[in-house]
C-alpha positions as CSV (number, residue, x, y, z in Angstrom):
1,X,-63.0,-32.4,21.0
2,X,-62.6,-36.3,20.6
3,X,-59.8,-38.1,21.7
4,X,-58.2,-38.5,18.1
5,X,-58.7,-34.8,17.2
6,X,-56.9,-34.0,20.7
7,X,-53.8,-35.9,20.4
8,X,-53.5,-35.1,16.9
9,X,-53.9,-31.1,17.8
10,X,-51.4,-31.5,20.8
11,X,-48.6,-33.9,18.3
12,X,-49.2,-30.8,15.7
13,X,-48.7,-28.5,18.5
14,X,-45.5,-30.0,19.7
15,X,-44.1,-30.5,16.3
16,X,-44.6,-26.5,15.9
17,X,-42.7,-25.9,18.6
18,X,-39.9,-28.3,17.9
19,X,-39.6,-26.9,14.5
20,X,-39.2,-23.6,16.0
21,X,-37.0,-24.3,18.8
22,X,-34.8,-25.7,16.3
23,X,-34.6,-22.7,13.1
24,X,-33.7,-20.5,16.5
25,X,-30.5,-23.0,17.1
26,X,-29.5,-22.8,13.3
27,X,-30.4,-18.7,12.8
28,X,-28.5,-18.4,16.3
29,X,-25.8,-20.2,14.8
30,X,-25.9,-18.0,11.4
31,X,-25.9,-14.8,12.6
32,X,-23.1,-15.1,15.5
33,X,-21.0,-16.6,12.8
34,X,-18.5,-14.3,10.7
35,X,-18.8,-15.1,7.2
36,X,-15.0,-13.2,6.7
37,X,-13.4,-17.3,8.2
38,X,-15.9,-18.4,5.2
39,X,-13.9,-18.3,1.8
40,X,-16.3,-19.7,0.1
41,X,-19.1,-17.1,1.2
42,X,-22.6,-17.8,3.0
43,X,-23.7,-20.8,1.9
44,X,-20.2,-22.7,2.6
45,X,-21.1,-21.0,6.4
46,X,-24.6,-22.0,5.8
47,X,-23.2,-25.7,5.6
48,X,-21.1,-25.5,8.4
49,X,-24.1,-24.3,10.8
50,X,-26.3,-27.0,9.5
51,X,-23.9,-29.9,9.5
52,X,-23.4,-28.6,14.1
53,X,-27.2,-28.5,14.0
54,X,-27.9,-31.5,12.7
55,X,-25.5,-33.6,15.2
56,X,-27.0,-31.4,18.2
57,X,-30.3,-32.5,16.9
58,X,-29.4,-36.3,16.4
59,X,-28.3,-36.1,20.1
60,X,-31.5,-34.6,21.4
61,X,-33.8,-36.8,19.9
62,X,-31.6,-39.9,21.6
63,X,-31.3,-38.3,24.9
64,X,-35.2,-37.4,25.7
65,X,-36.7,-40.3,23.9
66,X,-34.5,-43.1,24.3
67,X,-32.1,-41.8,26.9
68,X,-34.0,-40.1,29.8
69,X,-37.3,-43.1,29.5
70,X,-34.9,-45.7,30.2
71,X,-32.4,-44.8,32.2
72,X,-32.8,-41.3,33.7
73,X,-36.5,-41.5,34.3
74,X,-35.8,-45.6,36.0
75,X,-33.0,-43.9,38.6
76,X,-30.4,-44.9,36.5
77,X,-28.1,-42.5,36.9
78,X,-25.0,-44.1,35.9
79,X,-26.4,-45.8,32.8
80,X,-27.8,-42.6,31.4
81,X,-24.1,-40.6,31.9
82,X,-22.6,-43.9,30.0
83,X,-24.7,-44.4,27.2
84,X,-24.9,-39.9,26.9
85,X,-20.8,-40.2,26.3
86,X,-21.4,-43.4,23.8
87,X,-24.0,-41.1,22.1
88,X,-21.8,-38.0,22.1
89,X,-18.7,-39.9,20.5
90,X,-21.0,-41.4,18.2
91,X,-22.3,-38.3,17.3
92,X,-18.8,-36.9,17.3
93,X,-17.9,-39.7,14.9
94,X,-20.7,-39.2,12.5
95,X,-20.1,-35.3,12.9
96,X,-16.6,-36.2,11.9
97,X,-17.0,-37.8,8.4
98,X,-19.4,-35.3,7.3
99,X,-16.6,-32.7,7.8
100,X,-13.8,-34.9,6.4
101,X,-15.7,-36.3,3.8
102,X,-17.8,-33.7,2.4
103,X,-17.2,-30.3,3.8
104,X,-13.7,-30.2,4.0
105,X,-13.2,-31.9,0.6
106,X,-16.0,-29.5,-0.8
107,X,-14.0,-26.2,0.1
108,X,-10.7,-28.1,0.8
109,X,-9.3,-25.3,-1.8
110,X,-11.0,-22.1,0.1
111,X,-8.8,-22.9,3.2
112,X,-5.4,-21.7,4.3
113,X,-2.2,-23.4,3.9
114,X,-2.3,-24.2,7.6
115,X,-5.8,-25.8,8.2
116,X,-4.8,-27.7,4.6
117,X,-2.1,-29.9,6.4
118,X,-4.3,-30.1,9.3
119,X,-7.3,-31.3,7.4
120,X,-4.7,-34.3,5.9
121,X,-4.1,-35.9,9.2
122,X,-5.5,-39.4,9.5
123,X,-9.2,-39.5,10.7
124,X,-8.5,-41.9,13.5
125,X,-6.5,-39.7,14.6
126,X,-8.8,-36.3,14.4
127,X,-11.4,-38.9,16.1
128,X,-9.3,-39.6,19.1
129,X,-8.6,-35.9,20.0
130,X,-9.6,-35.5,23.6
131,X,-9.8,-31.7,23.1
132,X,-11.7,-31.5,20.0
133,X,-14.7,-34.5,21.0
134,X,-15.0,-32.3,24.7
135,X,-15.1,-29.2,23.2
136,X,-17.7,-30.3,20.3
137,X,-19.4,-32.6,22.9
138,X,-20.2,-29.8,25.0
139,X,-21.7,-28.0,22.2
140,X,-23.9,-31.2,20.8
141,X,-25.3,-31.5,24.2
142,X,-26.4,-27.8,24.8
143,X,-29.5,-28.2,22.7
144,X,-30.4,-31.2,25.1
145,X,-30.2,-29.9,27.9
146,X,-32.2,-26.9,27.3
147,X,-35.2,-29.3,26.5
148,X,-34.6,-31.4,29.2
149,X,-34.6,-28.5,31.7
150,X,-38.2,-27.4,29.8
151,X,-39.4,-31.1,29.9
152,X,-38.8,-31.0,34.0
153,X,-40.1,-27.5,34.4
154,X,-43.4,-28.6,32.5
155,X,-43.6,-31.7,34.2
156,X,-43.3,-30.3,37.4
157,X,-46.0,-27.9,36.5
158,X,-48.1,-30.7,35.3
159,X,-47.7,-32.3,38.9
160,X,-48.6,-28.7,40.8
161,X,-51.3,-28.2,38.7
162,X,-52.7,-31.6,39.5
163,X,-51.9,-31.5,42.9
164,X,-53.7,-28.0,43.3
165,X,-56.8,-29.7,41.0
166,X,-56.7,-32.9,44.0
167,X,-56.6,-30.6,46.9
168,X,-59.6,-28.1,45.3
169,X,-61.8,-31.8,44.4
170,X,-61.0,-32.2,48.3
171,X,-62.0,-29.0,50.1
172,X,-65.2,-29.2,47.7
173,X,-66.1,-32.8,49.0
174,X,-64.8,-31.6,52.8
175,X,-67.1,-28.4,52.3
176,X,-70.2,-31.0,51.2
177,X,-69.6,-32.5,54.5
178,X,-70.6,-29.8,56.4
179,X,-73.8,-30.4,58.8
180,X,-76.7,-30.5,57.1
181,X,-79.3,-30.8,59.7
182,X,-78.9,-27.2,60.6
183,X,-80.8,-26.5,57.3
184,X,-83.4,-28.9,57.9
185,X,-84.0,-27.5,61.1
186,X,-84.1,-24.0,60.3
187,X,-87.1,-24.7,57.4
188,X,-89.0,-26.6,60.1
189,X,-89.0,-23.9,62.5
190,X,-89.6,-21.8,59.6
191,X,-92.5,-23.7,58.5
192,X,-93.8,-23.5,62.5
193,X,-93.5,-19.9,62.4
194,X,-95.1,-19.5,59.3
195,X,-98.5,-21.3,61.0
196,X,-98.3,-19.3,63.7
197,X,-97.9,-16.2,61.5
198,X,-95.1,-15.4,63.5
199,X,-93.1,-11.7,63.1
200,X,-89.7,-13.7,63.0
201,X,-90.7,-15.6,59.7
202,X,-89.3,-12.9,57.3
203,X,-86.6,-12.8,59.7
204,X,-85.2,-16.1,59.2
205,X,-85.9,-16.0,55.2
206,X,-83.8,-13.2,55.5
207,X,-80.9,-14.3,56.9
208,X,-81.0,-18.4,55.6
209,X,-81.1,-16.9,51.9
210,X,-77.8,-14.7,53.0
211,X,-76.1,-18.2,54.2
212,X,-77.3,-19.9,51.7
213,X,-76.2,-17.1,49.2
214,X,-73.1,-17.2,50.9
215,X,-72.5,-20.4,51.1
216,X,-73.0,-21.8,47.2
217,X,-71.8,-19.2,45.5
218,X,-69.5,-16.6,47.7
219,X,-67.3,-18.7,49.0
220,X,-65.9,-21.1,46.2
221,X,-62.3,-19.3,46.7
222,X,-59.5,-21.0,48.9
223,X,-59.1,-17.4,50.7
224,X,-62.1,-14.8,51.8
225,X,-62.3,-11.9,53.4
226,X,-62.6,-12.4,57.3
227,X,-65.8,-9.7,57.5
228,X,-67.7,-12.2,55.3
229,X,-67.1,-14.9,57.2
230,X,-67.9,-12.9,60.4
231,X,-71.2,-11.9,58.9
232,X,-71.9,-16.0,57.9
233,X,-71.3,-16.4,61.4
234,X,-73.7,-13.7,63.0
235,X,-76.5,-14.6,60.1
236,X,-76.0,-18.2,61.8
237,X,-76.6,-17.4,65.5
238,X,-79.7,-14.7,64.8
239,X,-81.0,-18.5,63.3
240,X,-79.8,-20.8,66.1
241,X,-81.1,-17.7,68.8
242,X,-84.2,-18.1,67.5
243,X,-84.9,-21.7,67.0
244,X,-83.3,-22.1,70.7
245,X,-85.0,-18.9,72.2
246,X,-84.2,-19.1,75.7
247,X,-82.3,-22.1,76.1
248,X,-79.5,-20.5,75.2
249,X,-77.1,-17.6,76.0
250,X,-74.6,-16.7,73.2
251,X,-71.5,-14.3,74.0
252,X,-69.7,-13.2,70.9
253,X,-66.7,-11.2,70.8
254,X,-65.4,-9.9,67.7
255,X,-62.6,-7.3,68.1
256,X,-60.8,-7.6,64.6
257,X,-59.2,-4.5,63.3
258,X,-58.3,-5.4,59.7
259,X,-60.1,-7.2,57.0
260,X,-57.7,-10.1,56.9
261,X,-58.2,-13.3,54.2
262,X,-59.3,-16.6,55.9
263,X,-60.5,-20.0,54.3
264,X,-64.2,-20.0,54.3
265,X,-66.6,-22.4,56.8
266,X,-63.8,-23.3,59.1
267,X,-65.3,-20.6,61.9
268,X,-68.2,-22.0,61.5
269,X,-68.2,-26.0,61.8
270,X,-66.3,-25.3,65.2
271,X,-70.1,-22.9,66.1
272,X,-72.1,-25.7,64.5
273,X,-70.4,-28.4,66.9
274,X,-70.9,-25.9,70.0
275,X,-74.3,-25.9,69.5
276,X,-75.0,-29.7,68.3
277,X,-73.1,-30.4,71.5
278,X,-73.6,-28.1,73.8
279,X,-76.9,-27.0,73.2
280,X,-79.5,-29.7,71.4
281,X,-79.0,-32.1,74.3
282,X,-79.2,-29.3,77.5
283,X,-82.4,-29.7,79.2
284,X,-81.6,-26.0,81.7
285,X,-79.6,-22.8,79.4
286,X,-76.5,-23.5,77.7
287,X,-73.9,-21.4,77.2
288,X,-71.8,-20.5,74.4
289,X,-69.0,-18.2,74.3
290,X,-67.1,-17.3,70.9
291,X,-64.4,-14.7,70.7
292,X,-62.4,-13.9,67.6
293,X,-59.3,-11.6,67.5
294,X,-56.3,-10.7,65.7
295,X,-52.3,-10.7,66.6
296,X,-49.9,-9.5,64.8
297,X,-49.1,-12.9,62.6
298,X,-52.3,-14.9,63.7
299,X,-56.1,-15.3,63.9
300,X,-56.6,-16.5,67.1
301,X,-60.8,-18.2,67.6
302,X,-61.6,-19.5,70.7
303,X,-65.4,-21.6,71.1
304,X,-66.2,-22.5,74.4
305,X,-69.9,-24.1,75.2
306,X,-71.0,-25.8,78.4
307,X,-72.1,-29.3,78.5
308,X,-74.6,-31.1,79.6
309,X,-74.3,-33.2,82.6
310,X,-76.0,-36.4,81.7
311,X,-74.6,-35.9,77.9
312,X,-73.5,-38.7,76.3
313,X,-70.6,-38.3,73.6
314,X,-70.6,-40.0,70.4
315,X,-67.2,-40.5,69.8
316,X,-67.2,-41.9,66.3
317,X,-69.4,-38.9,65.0
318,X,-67.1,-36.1,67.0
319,X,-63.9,-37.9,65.7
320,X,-65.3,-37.7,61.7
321,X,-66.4,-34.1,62.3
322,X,-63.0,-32.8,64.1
323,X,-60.7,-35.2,61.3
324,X,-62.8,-33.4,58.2
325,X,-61.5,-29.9,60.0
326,X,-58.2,-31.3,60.6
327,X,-57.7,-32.2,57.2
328,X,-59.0,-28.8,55.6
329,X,-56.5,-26.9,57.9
330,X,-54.0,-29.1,56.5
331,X,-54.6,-28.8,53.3
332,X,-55.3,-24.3,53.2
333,X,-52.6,-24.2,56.4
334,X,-49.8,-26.7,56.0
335,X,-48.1,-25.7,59.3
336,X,-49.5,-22.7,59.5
337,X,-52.3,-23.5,62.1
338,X,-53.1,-24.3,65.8
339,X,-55.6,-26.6,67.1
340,X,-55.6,-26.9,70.9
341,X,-59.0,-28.5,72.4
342,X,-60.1,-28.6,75.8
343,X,-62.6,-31.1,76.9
344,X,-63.6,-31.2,80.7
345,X,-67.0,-32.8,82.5
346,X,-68.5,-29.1,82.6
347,X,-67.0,-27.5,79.2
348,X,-66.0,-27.7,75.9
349,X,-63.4,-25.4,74.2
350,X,-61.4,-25.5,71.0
351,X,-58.8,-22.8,69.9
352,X,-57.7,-22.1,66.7
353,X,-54.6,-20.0,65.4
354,X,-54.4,-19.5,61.9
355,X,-51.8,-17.5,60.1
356,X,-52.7,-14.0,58.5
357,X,-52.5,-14.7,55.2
């Protein structure tokens, strides 16, 4: 849809529901009105409905589009109270003379003795009546406020949905981030394998096309379930076992005893950086231990790998990798997580606690 046919559909649309919004106020009006205090029957009621609808209506369309814009939505809470009570005795005024001038004179003779003498008191006077301008102010301003409170609720569902459509653009471009030298390697040692006519070749077509599944097309929700995440992660290692053989000695301990929801690839960046670090750069066998349990509010995910002693750390490149984790637990668990790391000449461990969610 172009632009013009948009805006035009969404003024049509909002005029619809204006229009509405507006015959509820007046049939509201009609039916909770006794047509006995009417002498002159339904349509002198009628008439008395319309000419209260019509001020409420004149004071809605100054409050939300001249009203709240320049005062309200400025932080100009004192203006917008002022020029509302200017409004409402304006309104009150106008509201008046309609009554005086054409209802009351139109079915001056359908009233009582009573509301006859009242009815010939001077205007200014009926103006100036404290009572009567509250007590009709408070009903020209009820249709306002009810759209005001729907303008804030929408607008504050406008903001969450945009928020929510910022931190989903985020993850995705966080999630992109991931290592992609894990893939590279795993097709050349695929491709060696395949010379060599190796057994292990199906093996790791196998479980890549599971990551890969996995990865691009499983895991596009905020929240999984942990046992696909835990099978992501054992897919991973058979690879990484196998491209490092005997270089490496891989401990993991799963002892999880419900199917819990986690966000997706976090586990696993912290396994990729054990064996980037840990492992690519250790001329004797590495070690890598990985345990993953569950308390009673938390997941608790503890990575430990040995280091190298002649390593040398790339700060800059470990500092990018652990912010891009930071800032995905912050965005999935906004105070909901725990990120301890340990870093000593012989080790490497990180902790995680995550909230069950």
């Amino acid at each position: 849809m172009n632009p013009l046919k948009r805006a035009f559909s969404d003024y049509n649309s909002s005029g619809v529901r204006m229009t509405i919004f507006w015959l509820c106020f007046l049939i509201y009006y009609f039916l909770t009105s006794d047509v006995a205090y009417f002498g002159a029957g339904y349509f002198q009621m009628f008439e008395s409905v319309f000419i209260l609808v019509l001020a409420e209506f004149i004071v809605a369309i100054i409050t939300l589009s001249i009203l709240v814009p320049k005062f309200l939505e400025r932080n100009k809470p004192i203006h917008f109270v002022l020029w509302l009570l200017i409004t409402l005795f304006g309104v009150y005024i106008l509201y008046s003379l309609l009554r005086s001038y054409y209802y009351e004179t139109k079915y001056f003779e359908f009233y009582p003795a009573v509301k006859q003498e009242l009815f010939q008191k001077p205007f200014v006077d009926r103006v100036f009546n404290i009572s009567g301008f509250l007590n009709k102010g408070l009903k020209f301003i009820t249709p306002a406020a009810i759209l005001l409170t729907y303008r804030f609720y929408k607008k504050q569902q406008n903001l969450l949905k945009l928020k929510e459509q910022k931190t989903t653009t985020e993850l995705t471009v966080l999630k992109q981030q991931l290592n992609p030298h894990f893939l590279f390697n795993t097709l050349n040692n695929l491709y060696a394998l395949t010379i060599k006519k190796s057994d292990d070749a199906p093996l790791i077509i196998e479980k890549l096309s599971n990551m890969l599944d996995y990865m691009l097309y499983r895991c596009n929700e905020r929240f999984v379930p942990i046992n696909k995440e835990v099978e992501l992660i054992e897919n991973y290692l058979v690879l990484e076992k196998l491209r490092y053989s005997s270089r490496v000695d891989v401990n993991f301990e799963n002892t999880l005893v419900s199917n819990v929801l986690i966000a997706p690839l976090i586990m696993l960046t912290f396994i990729e950086n054990a064996f980037k670090h840990g492992v690519a750069q250790e001329l004797n066998k590495a070690k890598i231990k990985i345990i993953l349990k569950q308390t009673k509010d938390n997941i608790v995910f503890v990575v430990e790998n040995t280091k190298p002693n002649d390593i040398i750390e790339n700060e800059d490149k470990q500092s990018i990798g652990l912010t891009n984790i930071k800032k995905q637990l912050e965005l999935l668990y906004p105070e909901d997580y725990d990120l301890s790391i340990v870093n000593e000449p012989k080790k490497y461990q990180t902790t995680l606690k995550l909230a069950v969610k």
